[in-house]
Each structure stands twice: as C-alpha cells, then as structure tokens.
C-alpha positions as CSV (number, residue, x, y, z in Angstrom):
1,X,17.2,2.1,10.7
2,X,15.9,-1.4,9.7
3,X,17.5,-2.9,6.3
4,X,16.2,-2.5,2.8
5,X,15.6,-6.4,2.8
6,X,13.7,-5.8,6.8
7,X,11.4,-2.5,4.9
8,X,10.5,-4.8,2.1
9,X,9.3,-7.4,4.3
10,X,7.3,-5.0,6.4
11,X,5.5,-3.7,3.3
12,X,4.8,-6.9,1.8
13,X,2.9,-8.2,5.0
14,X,1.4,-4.8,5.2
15,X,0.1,-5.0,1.7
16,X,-1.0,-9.0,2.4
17,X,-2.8,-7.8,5.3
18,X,-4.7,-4.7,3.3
19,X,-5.5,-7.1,0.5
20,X,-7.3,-9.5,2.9
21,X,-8.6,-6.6,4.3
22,X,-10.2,-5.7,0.9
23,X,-11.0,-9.5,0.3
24,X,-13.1,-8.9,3.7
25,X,-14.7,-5.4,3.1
26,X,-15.8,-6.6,-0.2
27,X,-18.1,-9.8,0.9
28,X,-19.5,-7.8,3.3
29,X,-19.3,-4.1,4.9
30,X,-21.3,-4.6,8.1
31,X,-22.8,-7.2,10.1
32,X,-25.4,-6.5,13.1
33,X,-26.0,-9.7,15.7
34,X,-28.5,-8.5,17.7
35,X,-27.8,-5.0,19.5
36,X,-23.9,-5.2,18.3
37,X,-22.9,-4.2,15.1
38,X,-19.4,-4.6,13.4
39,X,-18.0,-2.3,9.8
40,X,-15.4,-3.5,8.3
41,X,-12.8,0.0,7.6
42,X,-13.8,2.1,4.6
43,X,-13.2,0.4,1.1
44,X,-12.0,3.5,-0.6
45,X,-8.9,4.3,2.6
46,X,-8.2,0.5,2.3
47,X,-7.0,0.4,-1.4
48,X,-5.5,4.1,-1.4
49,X,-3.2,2.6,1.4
50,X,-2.7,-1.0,-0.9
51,X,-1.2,1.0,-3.8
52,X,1.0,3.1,-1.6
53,X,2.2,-0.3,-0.1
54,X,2.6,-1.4,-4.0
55,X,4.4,1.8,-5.0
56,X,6.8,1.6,-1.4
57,X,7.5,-2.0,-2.7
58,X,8.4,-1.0,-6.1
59,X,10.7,1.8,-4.9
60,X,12.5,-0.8,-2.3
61,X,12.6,-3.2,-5.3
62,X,14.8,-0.8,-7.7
63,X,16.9,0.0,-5.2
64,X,15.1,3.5,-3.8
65,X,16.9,5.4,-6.2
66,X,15.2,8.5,-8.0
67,X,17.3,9.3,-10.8
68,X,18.0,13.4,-11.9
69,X,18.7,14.3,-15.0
70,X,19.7,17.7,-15.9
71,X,19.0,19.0,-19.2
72,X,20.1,22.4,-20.8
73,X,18.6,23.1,-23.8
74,X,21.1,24.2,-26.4
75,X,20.2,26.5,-29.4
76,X,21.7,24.9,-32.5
C-alpha cells in the first residue's frame, strides 16, 4: 500500500491533469481535419472527477481521519 505522502502525489497530478483537461475541453470540444475528427472527453465527467480529486486531496491532507461522535440525549 503506497504512503499517504505517495496517494497525495498521485491525486495531485491526477487533478493537474483533469484541470488541463478542462483547460482543453473548454477552448474547444471537437475538431474535424478532413475525414478525421477528434472530441475532447465530456465536460460534465471531467469536473465531477476534478472535485473527487479535490475532496481525496483534502481527506489525505487532514490526515484521512473521519471523526464519530456519539451523542445521547439526556432529559434534564
């Protein structure tokens, strides 16, 4: 299993490479040179996938940690 420090690199370039990705879908979607055609990947999949990157990053940043907190309501 690759390091905290080794999934927060991974994610990072991830999310550098789905940003340029976005850069790229949004100065143009498709180009067609002659019979061969090229479309970028769908703008909507693209950012869904950058804020999971940004949430992963986040969670690697605090440590991973989801804190519990058990409450029990008392009746005064």
């Amino acid at each position: 299993m690759a390091s905290r420090e080794e999934q927060l690199t991974v994610a990072r370039n991830r999310l550098n490479a789905y940003l340029k990705a976005e850069a790229a879908i949004l100065t143009s979607q498709e180009h067609q040179m002659g019979t061969k055609r090229l479309r970028r990947a769908d703008l909507d999949d693209v950012q869904k996938k950058i804020k999971e990157l940004q949430n992963e990053i986040a969670r690697l940043e605090s440590g991973g940690k989801n804190k519990v907190v058990r409450v029990v309501p008392i009746d005064l």
